[in-house]
C-alpha positions in Angstrom: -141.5 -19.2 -3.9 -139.5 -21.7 -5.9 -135.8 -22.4 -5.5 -133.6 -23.5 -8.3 -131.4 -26.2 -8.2 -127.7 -25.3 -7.8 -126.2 -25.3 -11.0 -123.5 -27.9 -12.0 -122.8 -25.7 -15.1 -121.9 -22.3 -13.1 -119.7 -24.6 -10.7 -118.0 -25.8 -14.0 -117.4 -22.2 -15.2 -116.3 -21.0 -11.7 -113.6 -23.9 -12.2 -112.7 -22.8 -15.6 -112.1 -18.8 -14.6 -110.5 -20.0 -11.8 -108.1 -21.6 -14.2 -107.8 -19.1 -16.5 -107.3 -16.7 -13.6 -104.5 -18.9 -12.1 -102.3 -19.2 -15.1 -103.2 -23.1 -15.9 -103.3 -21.9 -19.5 -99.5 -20.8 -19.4 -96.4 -22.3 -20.3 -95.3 -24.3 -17.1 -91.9 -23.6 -16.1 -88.6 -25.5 -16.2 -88.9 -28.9 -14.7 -86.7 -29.7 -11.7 -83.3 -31.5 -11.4 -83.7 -35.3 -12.4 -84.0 -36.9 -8.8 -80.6 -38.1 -7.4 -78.8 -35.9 -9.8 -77.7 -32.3 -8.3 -77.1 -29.5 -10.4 -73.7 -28.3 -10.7 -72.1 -25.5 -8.4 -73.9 -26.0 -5.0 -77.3 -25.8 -6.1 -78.1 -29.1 -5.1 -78.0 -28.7 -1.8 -80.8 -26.8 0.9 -80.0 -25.1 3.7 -81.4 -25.5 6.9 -82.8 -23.0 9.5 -79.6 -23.2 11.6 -77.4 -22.7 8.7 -76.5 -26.6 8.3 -76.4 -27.3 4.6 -77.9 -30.7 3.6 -78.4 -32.5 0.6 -81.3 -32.8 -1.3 -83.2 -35.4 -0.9 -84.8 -38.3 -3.5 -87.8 -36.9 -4.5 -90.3 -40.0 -5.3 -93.0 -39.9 -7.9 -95.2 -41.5 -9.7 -94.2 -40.2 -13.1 -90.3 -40.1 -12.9 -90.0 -38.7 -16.7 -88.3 -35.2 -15.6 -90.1 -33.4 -18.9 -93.4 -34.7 -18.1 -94.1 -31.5 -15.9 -94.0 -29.8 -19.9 -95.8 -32.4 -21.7 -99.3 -31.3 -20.3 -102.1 -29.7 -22.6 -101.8 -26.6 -24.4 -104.9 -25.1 -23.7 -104.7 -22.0 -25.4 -103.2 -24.0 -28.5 -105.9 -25.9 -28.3 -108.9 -22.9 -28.2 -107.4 -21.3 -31.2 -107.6 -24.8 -33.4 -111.2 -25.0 -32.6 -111.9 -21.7 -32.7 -110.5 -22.0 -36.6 -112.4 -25.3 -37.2 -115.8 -24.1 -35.9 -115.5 -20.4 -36.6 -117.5 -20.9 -39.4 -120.2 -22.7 -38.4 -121.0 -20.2 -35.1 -122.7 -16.9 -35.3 -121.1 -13.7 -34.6 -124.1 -13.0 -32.9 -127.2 -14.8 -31.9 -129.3 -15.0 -28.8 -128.1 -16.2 -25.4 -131.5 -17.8 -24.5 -131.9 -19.8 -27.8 -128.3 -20.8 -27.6 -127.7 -21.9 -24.2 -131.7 -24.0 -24.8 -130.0 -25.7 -27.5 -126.4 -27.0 -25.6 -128.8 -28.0 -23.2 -130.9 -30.3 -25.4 -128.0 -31.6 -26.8 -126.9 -32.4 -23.6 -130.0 -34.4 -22.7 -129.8 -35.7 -26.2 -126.3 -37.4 -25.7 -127.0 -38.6 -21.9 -130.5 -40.1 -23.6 -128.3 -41.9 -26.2 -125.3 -43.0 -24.5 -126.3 -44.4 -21.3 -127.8 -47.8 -22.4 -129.0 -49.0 -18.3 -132.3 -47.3 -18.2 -132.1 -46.7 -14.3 -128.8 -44.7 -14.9 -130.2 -43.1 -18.0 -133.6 -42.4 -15.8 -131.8 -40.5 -12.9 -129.2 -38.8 -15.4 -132.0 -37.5 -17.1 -133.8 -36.5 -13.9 -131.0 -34.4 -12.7 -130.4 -32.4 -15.7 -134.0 -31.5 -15.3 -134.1 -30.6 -12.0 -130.8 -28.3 -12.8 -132.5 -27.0 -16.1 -133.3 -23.5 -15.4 -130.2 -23.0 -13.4 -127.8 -24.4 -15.8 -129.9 -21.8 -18.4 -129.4 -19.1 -16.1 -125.8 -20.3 -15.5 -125.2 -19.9 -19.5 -126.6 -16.8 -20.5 -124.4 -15.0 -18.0 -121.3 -17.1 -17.9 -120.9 -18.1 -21.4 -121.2 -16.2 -25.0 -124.0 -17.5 -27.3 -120.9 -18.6 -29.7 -119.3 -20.6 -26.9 -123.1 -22.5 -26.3 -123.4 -22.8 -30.1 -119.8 -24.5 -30.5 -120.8 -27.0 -27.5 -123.9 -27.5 -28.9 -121.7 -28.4 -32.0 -119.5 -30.6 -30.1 -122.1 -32.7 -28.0 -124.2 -33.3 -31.1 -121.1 -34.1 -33.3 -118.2 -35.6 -31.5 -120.2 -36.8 -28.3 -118.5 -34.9 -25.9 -119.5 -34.6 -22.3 -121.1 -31.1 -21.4 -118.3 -30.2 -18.9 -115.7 -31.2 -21.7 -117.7 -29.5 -24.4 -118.0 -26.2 -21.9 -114.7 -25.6 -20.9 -113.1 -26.0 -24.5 -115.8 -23.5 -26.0 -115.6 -21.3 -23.4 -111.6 -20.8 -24.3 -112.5 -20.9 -27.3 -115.2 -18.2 -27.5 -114.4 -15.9 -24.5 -116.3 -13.1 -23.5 -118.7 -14.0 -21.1 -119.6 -12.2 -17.7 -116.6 -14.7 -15.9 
């Protein structure tokens, strides 16, 4: 009996409906008072407990830019725009198998290219082999033959990395089994 590799792609896609699931996708809310600065009519303080009402404290960050919280990615924005750019150039329909083969050479294809050390390209190369038939089987249930044609498109074309290429086509083309 043979055992297939665990599949990076279906832990990739489990991430991604885990996202989409959680709301990452959404409009974040209202970012909190600018540290140091309470709002106005009580609200800046906490109460305790026993009742005891305390100030806030100074809240320290990394990133003290109170709008930053709504300066992330728009996802969704971002699915539609390729979704119009690529439309096109992906099939309505097509076959799962063929599709998900072909994001999977391009993979290989890229990794091949771009990794110049030929000990890192030689156990890159090595790994996506050993995971072949589970990333395939990961695919054709997880993704749509659209999504795999439009990361095909985006490995061969703008040299993105699988997981990159995944997660933007599978927003972009939903429908899979996730």
């Amino acid at each position: 009996m043979v055992v297939a590799a665990p599949s990076h792609l279906r832990r990739l896609l489990r991430v991604v409906a885990f996202a989409a699931a959680a709301g990452c996708a959404q409009t974040p809310p209202a970012p909190p008072p600018t540290a140091g600065h309470a709002p106005r009519g009580g609200e800046g303080r906490t109460q305790s407990s026993r009742g005891a009402v305390a100030p806030l404290t100074r809240v320290r960050v990394a990133n003290r830019d109170p709008g930053s919280v709504g300066k992330g990615p728009d996802y969704d924005a971002e699915s539609r725009t390729l979704a119009a750019r690529l439309g096109p150039r992906v099939p309505a329909v097509g076959d799962p198998e063929a599709a998900c083969r072909a994001m999977l050479d391009a993979a290989r294809r890229r990794y091949a290219a771009v990794d110049t050390d030929p000990r890192v390209r030689a156990r890159i190369l090595a790994e996506l082999d050993r995971t072949r038939a589970a990333d395939e089987a990961a695919c054709r249930e997880e993704l749509t033959p659209q999504a795999a044609r439009c990361a095909t498109l985006l490995l061969d074309e703008e040299g993105a990395e699988l997981d990159l290429a995944v997660d933007r086509c599978a927003r972009a083309f939903p429908g899979g089994r996730r």
